[in-house]
N, C-alpha and C positions, 0 to 999 in steps of 0.2 A: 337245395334251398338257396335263393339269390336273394339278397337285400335290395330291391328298387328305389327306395326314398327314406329321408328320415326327417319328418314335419314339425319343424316347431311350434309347441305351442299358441306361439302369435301368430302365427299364422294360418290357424282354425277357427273356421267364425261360429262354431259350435264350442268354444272353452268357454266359459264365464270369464266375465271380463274383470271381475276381484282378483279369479286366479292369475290371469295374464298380469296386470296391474301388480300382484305381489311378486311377478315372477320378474317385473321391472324393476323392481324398487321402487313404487308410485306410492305406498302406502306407507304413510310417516307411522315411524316406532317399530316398522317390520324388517328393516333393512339387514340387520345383520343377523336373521335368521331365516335368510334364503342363501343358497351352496355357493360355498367360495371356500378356500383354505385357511384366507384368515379368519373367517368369523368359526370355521372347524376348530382353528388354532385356539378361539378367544371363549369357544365352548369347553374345548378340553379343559383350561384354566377355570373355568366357570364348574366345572361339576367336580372335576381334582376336588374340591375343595368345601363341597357342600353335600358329598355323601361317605359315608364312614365305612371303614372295615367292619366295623358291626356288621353295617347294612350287607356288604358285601358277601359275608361270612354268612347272615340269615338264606341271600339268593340263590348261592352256591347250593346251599343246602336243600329249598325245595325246589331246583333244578333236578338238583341229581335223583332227589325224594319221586318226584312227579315222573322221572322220566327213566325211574331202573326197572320198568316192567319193557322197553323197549332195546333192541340191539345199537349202540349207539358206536359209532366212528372212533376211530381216534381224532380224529379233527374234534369231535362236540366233547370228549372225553378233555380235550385240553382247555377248549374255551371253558369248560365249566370248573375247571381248575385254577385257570388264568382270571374268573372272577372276582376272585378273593384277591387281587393284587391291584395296588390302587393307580395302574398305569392301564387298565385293564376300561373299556369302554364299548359300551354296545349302540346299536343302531337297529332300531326297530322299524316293526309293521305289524298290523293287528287286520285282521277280518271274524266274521261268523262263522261257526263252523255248520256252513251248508255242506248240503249230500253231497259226498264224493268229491270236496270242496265247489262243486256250484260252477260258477263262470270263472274263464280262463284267465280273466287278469287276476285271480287269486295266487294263480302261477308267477306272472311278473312282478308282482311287487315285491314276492318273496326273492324272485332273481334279482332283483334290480337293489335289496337288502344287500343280499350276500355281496353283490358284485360292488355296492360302495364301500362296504368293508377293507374290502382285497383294494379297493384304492386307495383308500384313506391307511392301510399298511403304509402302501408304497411310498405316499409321502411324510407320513409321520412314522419311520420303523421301529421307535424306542417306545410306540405304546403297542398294545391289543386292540382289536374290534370284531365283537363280537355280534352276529348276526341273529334277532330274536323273532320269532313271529309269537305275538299276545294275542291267546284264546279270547275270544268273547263268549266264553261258555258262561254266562249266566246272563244274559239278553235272553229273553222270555217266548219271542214273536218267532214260532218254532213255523209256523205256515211261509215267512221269507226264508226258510234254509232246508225246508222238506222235501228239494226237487232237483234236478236241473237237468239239461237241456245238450241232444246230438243234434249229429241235420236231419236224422231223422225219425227220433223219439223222444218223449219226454219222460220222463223216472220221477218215482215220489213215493218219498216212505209215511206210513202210517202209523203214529204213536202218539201216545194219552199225553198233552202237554200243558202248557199253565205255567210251570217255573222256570228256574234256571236248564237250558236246552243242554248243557251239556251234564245236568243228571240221567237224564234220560235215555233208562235202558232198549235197548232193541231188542224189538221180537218179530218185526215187521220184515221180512227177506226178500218177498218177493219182485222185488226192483231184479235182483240182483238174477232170476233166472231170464228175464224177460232183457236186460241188459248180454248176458252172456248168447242170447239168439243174435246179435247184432252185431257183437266183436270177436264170435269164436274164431273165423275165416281169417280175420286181419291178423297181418306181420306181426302184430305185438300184443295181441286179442288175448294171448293166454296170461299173459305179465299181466295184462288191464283187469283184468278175472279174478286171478289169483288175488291182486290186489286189492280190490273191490270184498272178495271173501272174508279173506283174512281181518279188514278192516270191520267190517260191518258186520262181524259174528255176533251171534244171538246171544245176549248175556252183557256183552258191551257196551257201555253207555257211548255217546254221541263226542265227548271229551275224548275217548279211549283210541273212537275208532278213527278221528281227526290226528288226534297224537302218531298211528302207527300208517296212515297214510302217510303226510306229512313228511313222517320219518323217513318210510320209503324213500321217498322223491330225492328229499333236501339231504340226507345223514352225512354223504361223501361232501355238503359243500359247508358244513359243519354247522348247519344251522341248527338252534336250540330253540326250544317250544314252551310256553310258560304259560299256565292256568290261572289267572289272577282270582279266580278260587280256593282261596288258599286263608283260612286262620292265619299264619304264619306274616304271610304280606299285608295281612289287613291290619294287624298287629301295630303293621308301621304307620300307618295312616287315622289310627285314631284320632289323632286330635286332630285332625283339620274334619275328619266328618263331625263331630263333636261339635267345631265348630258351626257349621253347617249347620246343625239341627240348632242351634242357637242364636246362631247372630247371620242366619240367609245368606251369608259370605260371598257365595258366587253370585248369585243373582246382583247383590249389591253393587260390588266391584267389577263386572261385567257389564254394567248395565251403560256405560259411559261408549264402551268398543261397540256392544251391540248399537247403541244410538245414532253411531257414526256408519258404521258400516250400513243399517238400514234405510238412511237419510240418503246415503253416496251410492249402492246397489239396491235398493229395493227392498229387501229383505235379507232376512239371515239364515241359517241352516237348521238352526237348533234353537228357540226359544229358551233360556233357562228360566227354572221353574223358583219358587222361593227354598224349597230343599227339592236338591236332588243327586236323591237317595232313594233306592228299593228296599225293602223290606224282605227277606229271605224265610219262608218256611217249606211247606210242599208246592208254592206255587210264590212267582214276585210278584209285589205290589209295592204302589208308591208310597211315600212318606207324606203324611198331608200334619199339619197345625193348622191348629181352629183358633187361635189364642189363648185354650187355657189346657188342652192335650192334645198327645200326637195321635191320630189314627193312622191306622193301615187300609189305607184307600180299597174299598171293594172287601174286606174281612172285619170281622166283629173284634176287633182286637184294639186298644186302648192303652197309653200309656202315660203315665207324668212327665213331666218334666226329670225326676229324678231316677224313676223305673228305665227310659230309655236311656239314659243314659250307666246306669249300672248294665243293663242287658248289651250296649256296643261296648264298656270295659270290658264286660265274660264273656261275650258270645261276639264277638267284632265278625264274625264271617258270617254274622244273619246279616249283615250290611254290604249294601249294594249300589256301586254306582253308578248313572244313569250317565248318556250316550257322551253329554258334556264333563262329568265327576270321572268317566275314567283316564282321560289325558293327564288328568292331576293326580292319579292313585298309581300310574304305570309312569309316569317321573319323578314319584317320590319312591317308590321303590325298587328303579334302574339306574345306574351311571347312564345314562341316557343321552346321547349327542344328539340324533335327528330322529324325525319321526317319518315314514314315507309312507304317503298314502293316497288316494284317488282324490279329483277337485272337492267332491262335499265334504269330505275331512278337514283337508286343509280350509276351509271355509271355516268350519265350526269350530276349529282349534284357534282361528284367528279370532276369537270371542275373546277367548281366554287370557290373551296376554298382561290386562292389568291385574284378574285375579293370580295370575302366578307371581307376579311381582307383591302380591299384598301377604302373600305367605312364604316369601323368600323360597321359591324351586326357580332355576335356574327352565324360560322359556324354549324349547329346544327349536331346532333348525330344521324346518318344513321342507318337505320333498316332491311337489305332486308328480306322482309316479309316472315312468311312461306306458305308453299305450301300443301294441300291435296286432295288427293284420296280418293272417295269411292267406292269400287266395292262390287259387291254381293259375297254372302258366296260360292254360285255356282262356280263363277269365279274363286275368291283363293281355292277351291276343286279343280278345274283340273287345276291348276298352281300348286299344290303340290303334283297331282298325278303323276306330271312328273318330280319330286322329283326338281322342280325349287324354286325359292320365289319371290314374285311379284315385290323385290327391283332388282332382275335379269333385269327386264325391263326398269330399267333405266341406266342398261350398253350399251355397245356395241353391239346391239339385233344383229349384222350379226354375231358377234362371238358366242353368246348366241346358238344360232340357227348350227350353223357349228357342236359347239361342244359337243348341245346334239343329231345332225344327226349319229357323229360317235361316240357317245356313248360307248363305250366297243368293237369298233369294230376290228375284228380278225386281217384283214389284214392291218389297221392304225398299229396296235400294232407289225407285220410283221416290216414294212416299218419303225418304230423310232427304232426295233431293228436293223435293218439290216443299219439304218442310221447312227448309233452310235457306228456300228461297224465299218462301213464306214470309220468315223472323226477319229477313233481310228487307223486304220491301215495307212493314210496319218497323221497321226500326227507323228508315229515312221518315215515313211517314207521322212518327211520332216527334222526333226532332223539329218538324215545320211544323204538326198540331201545339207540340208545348209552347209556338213564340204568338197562337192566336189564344183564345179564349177558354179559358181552364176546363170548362165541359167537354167544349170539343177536343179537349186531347185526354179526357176521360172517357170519353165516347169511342178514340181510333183504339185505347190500351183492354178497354173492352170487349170490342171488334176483334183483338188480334187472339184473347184468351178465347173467343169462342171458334175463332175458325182452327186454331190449333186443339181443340179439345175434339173435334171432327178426326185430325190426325190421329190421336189417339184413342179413339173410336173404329178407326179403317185399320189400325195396326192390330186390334184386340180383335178385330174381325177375322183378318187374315190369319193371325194364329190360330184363331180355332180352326178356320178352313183348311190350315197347314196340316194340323193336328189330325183334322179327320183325312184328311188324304197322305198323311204320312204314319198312320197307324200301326204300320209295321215297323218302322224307325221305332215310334213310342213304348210301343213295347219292349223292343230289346233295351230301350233305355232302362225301361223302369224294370225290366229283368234283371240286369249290369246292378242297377242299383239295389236289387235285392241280394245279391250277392257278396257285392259290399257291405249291406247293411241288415243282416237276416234280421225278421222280423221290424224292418224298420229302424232297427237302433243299431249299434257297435257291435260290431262281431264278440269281441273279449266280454260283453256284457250279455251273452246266450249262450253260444258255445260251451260246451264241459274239456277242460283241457285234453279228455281222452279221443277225443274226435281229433287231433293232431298227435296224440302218442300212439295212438294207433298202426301208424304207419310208419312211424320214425324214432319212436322208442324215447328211450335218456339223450340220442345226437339231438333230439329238437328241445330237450331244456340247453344242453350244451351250446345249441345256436342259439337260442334267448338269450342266454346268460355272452354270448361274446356280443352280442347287437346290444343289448343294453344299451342307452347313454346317461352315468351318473350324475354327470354334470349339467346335462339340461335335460329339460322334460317336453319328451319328445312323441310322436308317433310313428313307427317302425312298420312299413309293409315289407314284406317279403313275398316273394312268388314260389309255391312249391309245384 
């Protein structure tokens, strides 16, 4: 494995330009929650002191609770010891727990966790950090996490869904023989199997078998796994859902960020809703108020004012928080320095910042994670036999494409002379039309837009004509660029991680995890 590039964000005309813009410091009130040492420094001060050994003592505990059915390191064995200690600090990431975790930057963000940890040791070694990935096991939309994706199959489990996805037992196996026809032969086919068995045994819910994957992978780099399904953590969050079902809190106090951000980008990621909050039974639903009681949107279920709220004092883990409510329910109940995650996260966390201020949680330090490619040596050979480079492919591939069709070609080079002789000779001629009679040098600036709009007319010609006589170019182009981009989109966004563990085992998380860049947020190709 060779590292060829490593792309910074600005430099993708495919990032959103909020993200680039935050990753500038363009966005007033974001500043000192994008990566630096001292705003690291100015966070540690910031949470020191606004989460309690309490809290601490409660995490510890449905750590260890949630996670003694699993073999766990001495690394996760100590970080879960070292939480209880108030020098003790973690750095998070959260995704869905799709099949077999889904696409492969499920992989990196996890690496690129661990790996800012192990920096942020380095330069601060009188505290802890601790590396977390937060289940979203109670996100409902079981159809985005039922599947994922080789180069050359697609896998999908089948099960009765509706609620929280990570109740959800498995009985559904059959992925898992028609998977095993694919990777028995490969280098590391029987590890990937085995894996795959062991996790997604009949009997184990979706929670379970994310938990012992997971584990698998990450144990030796001491990452720790947390269900925020948990009575225990929701405990700690009552009163601000409380509030919520009261006084609309988010939506209030967000409403100023989202106004700006939609005004300045277009839109936002995440609309907040006036509660939002789920409702927890055999299936989620939303929280709705009509002004005189709460229903449960889509069930025949009805509450007072007083009833729901007695029912989240006893039962707080029927409550559920929707996509925006759990940045604020996973900072109130972590020492939590950054958060690291893909551009629409950080998008939709940037909602948030004045309601964190209105409920004193300390806003944490946004990460967008970086991104990698790996393509074969094959691949980058004829992407540089066409004197291109594979960062070519995440420009504007129509231009990409246009302008290496006309390449050196004779009669383009014709046509920008003869165009430029064009502009030149209506340039003098509009200089002596402006000093006669104002028509008439409305008449020459006329003249000049239409005989140039001919030019490009005869250049839109000739690309097509190019196009069809360079057919065979065309297509290796747009081969090259499937390669790059299976299905059209990012490789890390299709791909299942085992279509590169396959052949290179734990050395290709080991290569991830050294490529990494903590400190900026990057795109990493490599050629294998």
């Amino acid at each position: 494995m060779k590292t060829i590039n490593k792309i910074s964000f600005n430099d993708i005309e495919s990032i959103p330009q909020l993200v680039k813009d935050f990753l500038n410091q363009k966005i007033e009130g974001f500043e000192e929650n994008t990566f630096s040492l001292d705003h690291f420094k100015n966070q540690i001060h910031k949470k020191q002191y606004s989460f309690t050994s309490e809290q601490r003592n409660v995490l510890s505990d449905v750590l260890e609770r949630q996670l003694s059915h699993l073999e766990l390191s001495s690394k996760q064995k100590e970080n879960i010891d070292n939480i209880k200690q108030p020098n003790t600090f973690t750095i998070t990431t959260g995704h869905q727990l799709n099949l077999f975790s889904g696409p492969v930057f499920f992989v990196y963000k996890i690496l690129q966790t661990i790996k800012t940890c192990s920096y942020l040791k380095e330069n601060f070694p009188d505290f802890n950090f601790v590396p977390i990935y937060w289940m979203a096991s109670e996100d409902h939309d079981f159809a985005e996490i039922n599947h994922f994706k080789t180069e050359n199959n697609y896998y999908e489990i089948n099960e009765k869904s509706g609620g929280a996805v990570g109740r959800i037992d498995i009985n559904d196996t059959f992925f898992i023989s028609e998977f095993e026809k694919e990777f028995k032969d490969s280098v590391f086919g029987t590890e990937l199997i085995l894996m795959l068995k062991e996790a997604y045994k009949v009997g184990n819910t979706l929670t379970q078998a994310i938990q012992i994957l997971v584990n698998r992978l990450f144990s030796n780099f001491g990452l720790l796994i947390l269900d925020g399904d948990s009575s225990a953590l929701k405990n700690q969050i009552k009163a601000t859902f409380k509030d919520e079902l009261l006084n609309f809190s988010l939506h209030k106090n967000s409403k100023e960020k989202v106004d700006f951000l939609t005004k300045k980008y277009g839109k936002v990621q995440v609309n907040p809703r006036e509660i939002n909050l789920f409702y927890l039974s055999e299936t989620r639903d939303r929280i709705d108020f009509d002004g005189k009681k709460y229903t449960i949107v889509d069930k025949n279920i009805q509450f007072t004012e007083e009833e729901i709220l007695n029912e989240l004092e006893n039962h707080p883990e029927k409550f559920s928080p929707n996509a925006l409510m759990r940045p604020v329910y996973q900072e109130t109940v972590l020492p939590n320095l950054a958060y690291i995650g893909g551009n629409a996260e950080i998008m939709y966390w940037l909602e948030l910042k004045d309601y964190f201020n209105t409920i004193n949680i300390p806003f944490p330090i946004l990460i967008p994670r970086n991104s990698m490619l790996f393509l074969k040596e094959k691949t980058v050979g004829k992407i540089e036999k066409l004197n291109l480079k594979v960062e070519d492919f995440f420009q504007n591939f129509t231009t990409i494409t246009n302008n290496k069709i006309l390449d050196d070609n004779t009669i383009l080079k014709l046509l920008d002379e003869k165009e430029n002789l064009l502009m030149t000779h209506f340039a003098e001629l509009r200089t002596i039309a402006e000093t006669t009679e104002k028509s008439f040098g409305n008449m020459v600036k006329a003249e000049e837009v239409r005989q140039l709009k001919s030019f490009k007319r005869l250049k839109k010609r000739l690309l097509h004509a190019e196009k069809i006589k360079q057919s065979e170019m065309l297509e290796r182009l747009e081969n090259l660029f499937l390669d790059v981009h299976p299905s059209k989109t990012w490789q890390e966004r299709v791909y299942n991680f085992s279509v590169f563990f396959a052949d290179y085992g734990y050395a290709w998380l080991e290569n991830c995890w050294e490529e990494m860049v903590v400190q900026d947020s990057k795109l990493i190709i490599v050629a294998i």
